[in-house]
Backbone atoms as SQL, in Angstrom:
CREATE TABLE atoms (id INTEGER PRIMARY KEY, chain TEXT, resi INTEGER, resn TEXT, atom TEXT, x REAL, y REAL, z REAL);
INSERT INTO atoms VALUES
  (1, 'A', 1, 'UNK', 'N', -4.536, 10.423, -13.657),
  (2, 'A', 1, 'UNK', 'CA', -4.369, 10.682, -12.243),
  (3, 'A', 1, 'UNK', 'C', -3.099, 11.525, -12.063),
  (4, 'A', 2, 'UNK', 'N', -3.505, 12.275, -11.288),
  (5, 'A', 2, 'UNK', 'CA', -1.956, 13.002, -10.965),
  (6, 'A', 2, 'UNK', 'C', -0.964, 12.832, -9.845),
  (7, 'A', 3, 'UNK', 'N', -0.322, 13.262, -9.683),
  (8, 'A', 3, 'UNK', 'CA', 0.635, 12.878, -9.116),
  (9, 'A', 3, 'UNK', 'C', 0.542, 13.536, -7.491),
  (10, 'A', 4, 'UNK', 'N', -0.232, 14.345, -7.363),
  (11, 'A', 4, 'UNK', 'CA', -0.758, 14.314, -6.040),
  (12, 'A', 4, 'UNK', 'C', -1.743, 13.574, -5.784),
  (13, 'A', 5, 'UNK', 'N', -2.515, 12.828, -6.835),
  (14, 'A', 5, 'UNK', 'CA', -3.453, 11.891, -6.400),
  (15, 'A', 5, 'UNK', 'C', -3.092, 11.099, -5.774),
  (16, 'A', 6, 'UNK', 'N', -1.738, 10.191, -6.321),
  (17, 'A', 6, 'UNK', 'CA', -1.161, 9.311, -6.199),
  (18, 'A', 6, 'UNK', 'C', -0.712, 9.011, -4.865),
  (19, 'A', 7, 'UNK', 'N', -0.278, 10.190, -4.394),
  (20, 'A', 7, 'UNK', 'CA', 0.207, 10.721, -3.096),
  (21, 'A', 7, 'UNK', 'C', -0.402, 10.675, -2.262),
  (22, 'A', 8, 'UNK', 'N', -1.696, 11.189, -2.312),
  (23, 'A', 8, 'UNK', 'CA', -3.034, 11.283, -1.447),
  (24, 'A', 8, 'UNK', 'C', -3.390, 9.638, -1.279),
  (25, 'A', 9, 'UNK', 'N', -3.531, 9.320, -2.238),
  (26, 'A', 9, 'UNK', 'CA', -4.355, 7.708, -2.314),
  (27, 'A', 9, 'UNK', 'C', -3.504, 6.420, -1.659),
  (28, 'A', 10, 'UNK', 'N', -2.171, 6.795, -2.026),
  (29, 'A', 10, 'UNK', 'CA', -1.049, 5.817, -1.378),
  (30, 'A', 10, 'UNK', 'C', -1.083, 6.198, 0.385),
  (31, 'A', 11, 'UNK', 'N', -0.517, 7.626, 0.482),
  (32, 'A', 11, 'UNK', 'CA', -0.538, 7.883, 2.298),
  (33, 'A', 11, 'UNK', 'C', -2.420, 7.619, 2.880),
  (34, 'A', 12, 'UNK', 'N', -3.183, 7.754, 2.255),
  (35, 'A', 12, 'UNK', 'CA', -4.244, 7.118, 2.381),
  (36, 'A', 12, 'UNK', 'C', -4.319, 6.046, 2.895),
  (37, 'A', 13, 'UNK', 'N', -3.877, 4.737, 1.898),
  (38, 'A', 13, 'UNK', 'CA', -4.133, 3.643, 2.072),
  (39, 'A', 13, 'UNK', 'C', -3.031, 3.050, 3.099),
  (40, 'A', 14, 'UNK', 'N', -1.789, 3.680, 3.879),
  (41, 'A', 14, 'UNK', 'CA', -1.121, 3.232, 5.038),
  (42, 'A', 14, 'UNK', 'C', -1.617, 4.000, 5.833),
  (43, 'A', 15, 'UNK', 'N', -2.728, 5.094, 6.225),
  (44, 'A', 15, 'UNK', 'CA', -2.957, 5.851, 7.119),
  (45, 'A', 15, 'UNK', 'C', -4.242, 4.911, 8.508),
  (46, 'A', 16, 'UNK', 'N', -4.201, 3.552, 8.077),
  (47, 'A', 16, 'UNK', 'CA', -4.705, 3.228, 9.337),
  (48, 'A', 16, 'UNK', 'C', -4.279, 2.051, 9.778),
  (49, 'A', 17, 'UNK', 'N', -4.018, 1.559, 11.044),
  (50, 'A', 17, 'UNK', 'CA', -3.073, 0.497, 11.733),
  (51, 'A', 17, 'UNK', 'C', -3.308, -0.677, 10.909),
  (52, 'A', 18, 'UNK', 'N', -4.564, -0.726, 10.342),
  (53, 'A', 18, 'UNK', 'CA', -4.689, -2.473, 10.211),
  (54, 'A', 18, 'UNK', 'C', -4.466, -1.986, 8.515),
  (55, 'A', 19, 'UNK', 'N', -4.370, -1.289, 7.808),
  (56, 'A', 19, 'UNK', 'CA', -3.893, -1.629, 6.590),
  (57, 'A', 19, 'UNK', 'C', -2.169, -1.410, 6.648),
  (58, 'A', 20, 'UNK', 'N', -1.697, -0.725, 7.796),
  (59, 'A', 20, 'UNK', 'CA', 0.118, -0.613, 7.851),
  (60, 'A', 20, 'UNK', 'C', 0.411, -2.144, 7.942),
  (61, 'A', 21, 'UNK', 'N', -0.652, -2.392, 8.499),
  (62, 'A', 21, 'UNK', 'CA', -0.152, -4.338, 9.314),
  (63, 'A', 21, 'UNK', 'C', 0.134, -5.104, 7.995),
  (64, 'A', 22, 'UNK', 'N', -0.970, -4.977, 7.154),
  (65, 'A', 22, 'UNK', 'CA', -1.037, -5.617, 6.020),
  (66, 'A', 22, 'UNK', 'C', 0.307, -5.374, 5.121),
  (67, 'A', 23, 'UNK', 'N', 0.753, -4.524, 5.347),
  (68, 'A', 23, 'UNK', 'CA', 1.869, -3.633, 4.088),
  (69, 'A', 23, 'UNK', 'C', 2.977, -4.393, 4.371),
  (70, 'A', 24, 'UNK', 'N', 2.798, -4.292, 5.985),
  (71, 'A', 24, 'UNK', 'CA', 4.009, -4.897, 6.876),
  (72, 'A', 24, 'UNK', 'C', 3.984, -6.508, 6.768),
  (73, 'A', 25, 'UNK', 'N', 3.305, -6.939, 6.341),
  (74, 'A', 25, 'UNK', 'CA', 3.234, -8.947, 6.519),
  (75, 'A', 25, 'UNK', 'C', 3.695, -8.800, 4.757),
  (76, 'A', 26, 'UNK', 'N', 3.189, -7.978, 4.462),
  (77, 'A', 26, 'UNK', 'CA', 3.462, -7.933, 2.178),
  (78, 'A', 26, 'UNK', 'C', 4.663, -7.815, 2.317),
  (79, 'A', 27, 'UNK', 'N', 5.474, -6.888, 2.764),
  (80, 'A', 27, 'UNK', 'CA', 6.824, -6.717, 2.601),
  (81, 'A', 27, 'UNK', 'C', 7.883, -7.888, 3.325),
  (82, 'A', 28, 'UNK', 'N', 7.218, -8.384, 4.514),
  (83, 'A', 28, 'UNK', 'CA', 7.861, -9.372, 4.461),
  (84, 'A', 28, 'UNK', 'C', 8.510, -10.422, 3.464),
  (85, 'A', 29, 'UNK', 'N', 7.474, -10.962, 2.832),
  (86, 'A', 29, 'UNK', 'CA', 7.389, -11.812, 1.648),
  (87, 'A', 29, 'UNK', 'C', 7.009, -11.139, 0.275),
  (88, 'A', 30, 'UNK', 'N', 8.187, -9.998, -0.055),
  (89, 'A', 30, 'UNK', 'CA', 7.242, -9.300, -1.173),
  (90, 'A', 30, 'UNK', 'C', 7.660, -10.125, -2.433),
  (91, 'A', 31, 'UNK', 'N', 8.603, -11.081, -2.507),
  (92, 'A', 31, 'UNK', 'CA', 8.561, -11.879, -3.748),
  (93, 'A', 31, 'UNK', 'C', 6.660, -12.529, -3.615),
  (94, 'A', 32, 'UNK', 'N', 6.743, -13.351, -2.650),
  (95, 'A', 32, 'UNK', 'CA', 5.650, -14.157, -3.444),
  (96, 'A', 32, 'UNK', 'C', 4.343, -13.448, -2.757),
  (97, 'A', 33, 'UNK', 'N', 3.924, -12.360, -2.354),
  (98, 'A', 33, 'UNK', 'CA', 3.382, -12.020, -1.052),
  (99, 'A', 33, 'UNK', 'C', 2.489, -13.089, -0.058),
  (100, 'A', 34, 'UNK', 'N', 1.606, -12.882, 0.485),
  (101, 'A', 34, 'UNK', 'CA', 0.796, -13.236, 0.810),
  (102, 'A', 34, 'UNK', 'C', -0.754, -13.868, 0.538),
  (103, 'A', 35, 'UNK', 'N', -1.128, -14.913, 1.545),
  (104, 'A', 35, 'UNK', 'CA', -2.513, -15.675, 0.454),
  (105, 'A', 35, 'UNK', 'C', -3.582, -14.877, 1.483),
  (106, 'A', 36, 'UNK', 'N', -4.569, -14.766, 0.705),
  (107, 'A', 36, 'UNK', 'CA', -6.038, -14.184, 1.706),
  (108, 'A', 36, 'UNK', 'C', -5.974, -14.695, 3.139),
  (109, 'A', 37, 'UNK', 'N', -5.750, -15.918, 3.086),
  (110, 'A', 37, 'UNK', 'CA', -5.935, -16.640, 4.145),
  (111, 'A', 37, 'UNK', 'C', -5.207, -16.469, 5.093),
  (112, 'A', 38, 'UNK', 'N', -3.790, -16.506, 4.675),
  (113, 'A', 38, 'UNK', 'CA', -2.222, -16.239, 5.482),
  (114, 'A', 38, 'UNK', 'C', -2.861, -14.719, 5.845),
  (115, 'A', 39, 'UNK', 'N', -3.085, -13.763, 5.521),
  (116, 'A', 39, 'UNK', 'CA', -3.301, -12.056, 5.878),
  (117, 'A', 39, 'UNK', 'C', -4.565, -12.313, 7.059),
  (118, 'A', 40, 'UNK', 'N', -5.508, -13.441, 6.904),
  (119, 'A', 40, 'UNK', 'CA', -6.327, -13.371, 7.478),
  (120, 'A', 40, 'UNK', 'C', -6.332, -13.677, 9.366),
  (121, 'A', 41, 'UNK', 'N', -5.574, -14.861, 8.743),
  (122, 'A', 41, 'UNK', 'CA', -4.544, -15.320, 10.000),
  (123, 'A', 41, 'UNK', 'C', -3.748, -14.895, 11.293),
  (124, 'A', 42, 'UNK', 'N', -3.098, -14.139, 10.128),
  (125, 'A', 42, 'UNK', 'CA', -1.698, -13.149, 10.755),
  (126, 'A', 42, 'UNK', 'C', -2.893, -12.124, 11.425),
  (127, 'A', 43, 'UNK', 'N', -4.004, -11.058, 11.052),
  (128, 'A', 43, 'UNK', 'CA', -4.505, -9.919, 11.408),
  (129, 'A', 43, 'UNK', 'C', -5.188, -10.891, 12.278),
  (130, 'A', 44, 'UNK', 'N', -6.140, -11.462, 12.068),
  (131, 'A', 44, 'UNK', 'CA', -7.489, -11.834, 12.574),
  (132, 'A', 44, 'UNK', 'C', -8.378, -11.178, 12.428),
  (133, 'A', 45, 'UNK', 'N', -8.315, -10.322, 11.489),
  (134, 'A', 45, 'UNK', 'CA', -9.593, -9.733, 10.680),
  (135, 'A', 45, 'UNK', 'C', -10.708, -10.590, 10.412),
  (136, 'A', 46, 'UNK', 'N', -11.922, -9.952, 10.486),
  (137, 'A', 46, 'UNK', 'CA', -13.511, -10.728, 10.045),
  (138, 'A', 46, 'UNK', 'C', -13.296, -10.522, 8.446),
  (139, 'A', 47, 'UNK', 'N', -13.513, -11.397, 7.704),
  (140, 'A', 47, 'UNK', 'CA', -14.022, -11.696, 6.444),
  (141, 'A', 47, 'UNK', 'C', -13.850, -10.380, 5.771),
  (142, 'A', 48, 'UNK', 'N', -15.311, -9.522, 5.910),
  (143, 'A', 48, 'UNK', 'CA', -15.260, -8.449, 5.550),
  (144, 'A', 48, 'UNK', 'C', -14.311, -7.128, 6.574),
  (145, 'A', 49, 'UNK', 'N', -13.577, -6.776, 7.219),
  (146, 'A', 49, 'UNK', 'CA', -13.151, -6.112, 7.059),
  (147, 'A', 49, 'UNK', 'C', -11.387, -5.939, 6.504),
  (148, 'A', 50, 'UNK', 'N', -11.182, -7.343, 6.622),
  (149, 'A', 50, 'UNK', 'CA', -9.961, -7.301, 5.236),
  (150, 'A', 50, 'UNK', 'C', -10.225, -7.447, 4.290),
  (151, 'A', 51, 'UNK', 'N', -11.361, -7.376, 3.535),
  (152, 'A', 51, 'UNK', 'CA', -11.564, -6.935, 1.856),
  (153, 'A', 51, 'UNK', 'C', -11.672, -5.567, 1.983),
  (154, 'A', 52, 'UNK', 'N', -12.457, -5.227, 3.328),
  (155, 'A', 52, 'UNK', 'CA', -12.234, -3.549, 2.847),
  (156, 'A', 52, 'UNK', 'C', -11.009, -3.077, 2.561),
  (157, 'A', 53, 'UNK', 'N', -10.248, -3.529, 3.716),
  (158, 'A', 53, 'UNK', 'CA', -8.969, -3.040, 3.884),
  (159, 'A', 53, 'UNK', 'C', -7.951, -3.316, 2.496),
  (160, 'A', 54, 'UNK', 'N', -7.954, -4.630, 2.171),
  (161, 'A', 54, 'UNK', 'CA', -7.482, -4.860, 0.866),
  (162, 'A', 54, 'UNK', 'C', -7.518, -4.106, -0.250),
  (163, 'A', 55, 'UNK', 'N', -9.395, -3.584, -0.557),
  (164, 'A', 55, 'UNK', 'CA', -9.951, -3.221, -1.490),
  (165, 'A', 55, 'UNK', 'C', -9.416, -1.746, -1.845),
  (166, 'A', 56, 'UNK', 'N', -9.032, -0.770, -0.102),
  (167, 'A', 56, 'UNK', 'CA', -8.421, 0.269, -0.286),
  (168, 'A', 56, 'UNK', 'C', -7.352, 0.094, -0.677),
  (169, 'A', 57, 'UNK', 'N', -6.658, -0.814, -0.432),
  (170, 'A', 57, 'UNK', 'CA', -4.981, -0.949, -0.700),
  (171, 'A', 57, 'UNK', 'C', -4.671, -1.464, -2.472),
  (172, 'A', 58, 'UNK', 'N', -5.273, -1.945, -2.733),
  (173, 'A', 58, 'UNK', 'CA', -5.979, -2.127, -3.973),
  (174, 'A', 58, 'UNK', 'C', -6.210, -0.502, -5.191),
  (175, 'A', 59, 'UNK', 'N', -7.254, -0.183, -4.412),
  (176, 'A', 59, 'UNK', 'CA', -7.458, 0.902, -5.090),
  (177, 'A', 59, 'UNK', 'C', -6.448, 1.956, -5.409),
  (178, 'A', 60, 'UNK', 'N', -5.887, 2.219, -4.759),
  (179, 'A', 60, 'UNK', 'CA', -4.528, 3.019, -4.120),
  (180, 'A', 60, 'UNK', 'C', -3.243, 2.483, -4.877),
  (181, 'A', 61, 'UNK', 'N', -3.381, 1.242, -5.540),
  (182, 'A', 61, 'UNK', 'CA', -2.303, 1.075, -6.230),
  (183, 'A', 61, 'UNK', 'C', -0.677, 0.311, -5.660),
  (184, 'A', 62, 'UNK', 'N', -1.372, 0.210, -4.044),
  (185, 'A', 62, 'UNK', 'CA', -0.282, -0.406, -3.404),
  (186, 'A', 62, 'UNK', 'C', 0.000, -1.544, -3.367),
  (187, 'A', 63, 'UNK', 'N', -1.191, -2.327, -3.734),
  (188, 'A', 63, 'UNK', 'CA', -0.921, -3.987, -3.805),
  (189, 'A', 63, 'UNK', 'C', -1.662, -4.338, -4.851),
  (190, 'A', 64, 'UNK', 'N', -1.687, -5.346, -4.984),
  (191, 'A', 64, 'UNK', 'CA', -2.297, -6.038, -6.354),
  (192, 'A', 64, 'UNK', 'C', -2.721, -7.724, -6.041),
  (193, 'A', 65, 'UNK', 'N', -3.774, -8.019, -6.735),
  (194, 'A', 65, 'UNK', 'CA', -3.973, -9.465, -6.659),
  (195, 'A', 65, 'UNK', 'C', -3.881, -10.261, -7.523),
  (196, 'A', 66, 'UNK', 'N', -3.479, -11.257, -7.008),
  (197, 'A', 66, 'UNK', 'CA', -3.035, -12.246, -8.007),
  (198, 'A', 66, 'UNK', 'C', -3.555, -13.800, -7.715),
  (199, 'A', 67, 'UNK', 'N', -4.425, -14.208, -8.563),
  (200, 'A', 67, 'UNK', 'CA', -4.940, -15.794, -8.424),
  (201, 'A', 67, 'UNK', 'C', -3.797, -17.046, -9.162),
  (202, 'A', 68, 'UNK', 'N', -3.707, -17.754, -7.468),
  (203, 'A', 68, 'UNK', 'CA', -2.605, -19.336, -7.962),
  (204, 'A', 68, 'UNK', 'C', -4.058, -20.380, -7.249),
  (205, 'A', 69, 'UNK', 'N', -4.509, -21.107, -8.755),
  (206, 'A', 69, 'UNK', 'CA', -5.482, -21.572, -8.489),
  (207, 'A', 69, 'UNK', 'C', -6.720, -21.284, -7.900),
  (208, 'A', 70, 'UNK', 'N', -7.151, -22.363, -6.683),
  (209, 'A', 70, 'UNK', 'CA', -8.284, -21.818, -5.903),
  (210, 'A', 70, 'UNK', 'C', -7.875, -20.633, -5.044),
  (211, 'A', 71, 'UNK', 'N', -6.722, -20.227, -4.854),
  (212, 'A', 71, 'UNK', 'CA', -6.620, -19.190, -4.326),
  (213, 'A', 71, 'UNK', 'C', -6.053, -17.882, -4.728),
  (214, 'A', 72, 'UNK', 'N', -6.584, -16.984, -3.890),
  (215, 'A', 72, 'UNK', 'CA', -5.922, -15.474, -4.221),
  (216, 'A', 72, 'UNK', 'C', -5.106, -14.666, -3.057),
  (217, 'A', 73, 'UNK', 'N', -3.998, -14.295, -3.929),
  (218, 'A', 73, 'UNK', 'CA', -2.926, -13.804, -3.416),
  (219, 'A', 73, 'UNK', 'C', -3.018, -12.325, -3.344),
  (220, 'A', 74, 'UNK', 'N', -2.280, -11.636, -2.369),
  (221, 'A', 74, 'UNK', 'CA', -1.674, -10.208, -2.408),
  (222, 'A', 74, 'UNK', 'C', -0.462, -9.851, -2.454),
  (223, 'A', 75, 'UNK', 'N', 0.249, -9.086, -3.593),
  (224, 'A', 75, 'UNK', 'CA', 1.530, -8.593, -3.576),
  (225, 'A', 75, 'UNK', 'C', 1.901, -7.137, -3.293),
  (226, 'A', 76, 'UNK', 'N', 2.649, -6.704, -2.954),
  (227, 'A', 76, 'UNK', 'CA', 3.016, -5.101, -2.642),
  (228, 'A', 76, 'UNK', 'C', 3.525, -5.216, -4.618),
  (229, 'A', 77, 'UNK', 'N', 2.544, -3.717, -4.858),
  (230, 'A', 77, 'UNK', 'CA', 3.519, -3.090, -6.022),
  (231, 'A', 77, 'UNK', 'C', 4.412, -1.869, -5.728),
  (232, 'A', 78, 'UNK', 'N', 5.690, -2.876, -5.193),
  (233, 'A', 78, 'UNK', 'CA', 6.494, -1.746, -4.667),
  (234, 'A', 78, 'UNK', 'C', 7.435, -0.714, -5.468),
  (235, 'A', 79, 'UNK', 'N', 7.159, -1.219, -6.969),
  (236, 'A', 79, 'UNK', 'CA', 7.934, -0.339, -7.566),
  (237, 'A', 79, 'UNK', 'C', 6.915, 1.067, -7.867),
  (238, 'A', 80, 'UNK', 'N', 5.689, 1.056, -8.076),
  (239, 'A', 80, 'UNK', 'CA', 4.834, 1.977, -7.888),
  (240, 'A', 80, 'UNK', 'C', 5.101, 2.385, -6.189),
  (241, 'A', 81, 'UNK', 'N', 5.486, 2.187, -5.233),
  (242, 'A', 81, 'UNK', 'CA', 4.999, 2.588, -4.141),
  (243, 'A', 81, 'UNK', 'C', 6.469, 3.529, -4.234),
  (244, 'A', 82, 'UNK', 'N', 7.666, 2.875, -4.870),
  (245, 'A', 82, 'UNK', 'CA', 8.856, 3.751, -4.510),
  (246, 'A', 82, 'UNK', 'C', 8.555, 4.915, -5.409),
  (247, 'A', 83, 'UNK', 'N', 8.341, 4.934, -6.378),
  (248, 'A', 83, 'UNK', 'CA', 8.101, 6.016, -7.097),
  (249, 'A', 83, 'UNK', 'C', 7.020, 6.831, -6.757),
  (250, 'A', 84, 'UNK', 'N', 6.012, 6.838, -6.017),
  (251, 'A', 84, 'UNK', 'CA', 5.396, 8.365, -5.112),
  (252, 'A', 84, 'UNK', 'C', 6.489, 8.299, -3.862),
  (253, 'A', 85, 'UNK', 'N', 6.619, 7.472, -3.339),
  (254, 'A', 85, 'UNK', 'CA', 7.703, 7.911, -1.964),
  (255, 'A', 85, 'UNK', 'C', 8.363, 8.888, -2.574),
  (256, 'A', 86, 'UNK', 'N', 9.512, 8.296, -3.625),
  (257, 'A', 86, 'UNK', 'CA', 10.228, 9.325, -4.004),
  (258, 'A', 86, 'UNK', 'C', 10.271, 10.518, -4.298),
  (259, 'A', 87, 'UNK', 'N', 8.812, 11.129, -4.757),
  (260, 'A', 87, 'UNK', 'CA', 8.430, 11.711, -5.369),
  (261, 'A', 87, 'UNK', 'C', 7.968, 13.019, -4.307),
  (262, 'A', 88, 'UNK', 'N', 7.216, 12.054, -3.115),
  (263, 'A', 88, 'UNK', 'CA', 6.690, 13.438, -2.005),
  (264, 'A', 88, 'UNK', 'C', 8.346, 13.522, -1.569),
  (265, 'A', 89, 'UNK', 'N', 9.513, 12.739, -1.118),
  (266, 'A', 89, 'UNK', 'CA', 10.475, 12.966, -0.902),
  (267, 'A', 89, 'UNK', 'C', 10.993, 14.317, -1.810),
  (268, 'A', 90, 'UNK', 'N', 10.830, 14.142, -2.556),
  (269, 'A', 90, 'UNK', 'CA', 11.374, 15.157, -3.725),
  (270, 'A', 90, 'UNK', 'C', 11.303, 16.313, -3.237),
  (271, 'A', 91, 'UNK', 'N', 9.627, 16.083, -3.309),
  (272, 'A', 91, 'UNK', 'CA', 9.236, 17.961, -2.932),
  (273, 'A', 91, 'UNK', 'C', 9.112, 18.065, -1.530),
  (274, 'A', 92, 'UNK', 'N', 9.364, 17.070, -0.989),
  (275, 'A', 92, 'UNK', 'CA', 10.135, 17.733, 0.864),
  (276, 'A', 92, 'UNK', 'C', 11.077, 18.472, 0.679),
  (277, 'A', 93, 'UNK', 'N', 12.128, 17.738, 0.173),
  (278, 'A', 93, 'UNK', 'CA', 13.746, 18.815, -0.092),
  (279, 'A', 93, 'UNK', 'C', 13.419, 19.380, -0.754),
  (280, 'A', 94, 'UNK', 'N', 12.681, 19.891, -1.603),
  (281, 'A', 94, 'UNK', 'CA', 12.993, 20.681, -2.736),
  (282, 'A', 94, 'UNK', 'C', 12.118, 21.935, -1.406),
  (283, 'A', 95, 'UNK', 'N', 11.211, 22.242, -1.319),
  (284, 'A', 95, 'UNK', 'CA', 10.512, 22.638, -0.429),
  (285, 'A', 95, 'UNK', 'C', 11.698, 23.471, 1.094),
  (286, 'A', 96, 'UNK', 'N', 12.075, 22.336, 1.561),
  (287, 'A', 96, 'UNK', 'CA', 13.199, 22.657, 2.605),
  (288, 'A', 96, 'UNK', 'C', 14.385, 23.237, 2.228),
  (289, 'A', 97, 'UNK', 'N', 14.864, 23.028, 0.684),
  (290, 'A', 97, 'UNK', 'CA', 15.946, 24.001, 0.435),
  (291, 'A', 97, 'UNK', 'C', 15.608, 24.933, -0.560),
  (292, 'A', 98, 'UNK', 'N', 14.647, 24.875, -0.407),
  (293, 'A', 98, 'UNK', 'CA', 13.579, 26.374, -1.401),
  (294, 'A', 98, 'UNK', 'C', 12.293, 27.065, -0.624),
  (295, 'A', 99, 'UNK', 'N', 12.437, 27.214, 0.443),
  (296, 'A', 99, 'UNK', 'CA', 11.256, 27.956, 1.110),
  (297, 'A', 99, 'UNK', 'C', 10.463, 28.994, 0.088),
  (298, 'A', 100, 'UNK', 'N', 9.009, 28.624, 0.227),
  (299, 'A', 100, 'UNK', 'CA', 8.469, 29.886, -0.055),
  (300, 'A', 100, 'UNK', 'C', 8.274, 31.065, 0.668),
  (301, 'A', 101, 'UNK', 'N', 8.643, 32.547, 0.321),
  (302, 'A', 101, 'UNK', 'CA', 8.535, 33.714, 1.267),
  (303, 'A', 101, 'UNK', 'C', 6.836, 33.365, 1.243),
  (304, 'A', 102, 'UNK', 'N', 6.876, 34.173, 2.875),
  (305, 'A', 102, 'UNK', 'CA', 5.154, 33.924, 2.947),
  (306, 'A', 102, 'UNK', 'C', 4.557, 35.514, 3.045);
């Protein structure tokens, strides 16, 4: 995957209110994150549309799941998330103090 994938797939997966919500309840508690249930709670999402939402956030590399017993958890993988931030950051400045002539 490249590194604009990464980019694409991450601003992707915060590009709609109810998966920012989710990012936003993860970071709260990003030691232990959140249980299905607790996310379910907090949103009031139907069943299925926080697995979708998960499943993108998931895919994307932004969170991860993790089973404690009968249940399953969500964590932010925020050290993957700082490293594309950083990264489109990069080529903002680099970009802003390097214009291309057009």
């Amino acid at each position: 995957m490249t590194a604009d994938d990464k980019i694409a797939l991450m601003f992707n997966a915060l590009a709609h209110p109810r998966r920012a919500k989710i990012f936003r309840l993860l970071v709260d508690d990003s030691r232990n994150g959140q249980t299905y249930a607790a996310l379910r709670a907090a949103t009031g999402l139907s069943n299925a549309v926080l697995i979708h939402h998960v499943r993108v956030m998931e895919a994307s590399g932004l969170i991860r799941r993790k089973r404690r017993g009968p249940e399953v958890s969500y964590l932010l993988e925020s050290a993957e998330f700082c490293r594309t931030i950083a990264l489109a950051h990069t080529m903002a400045v680099d970009a802003r103090l390097h214009p291309k002539a057009a």
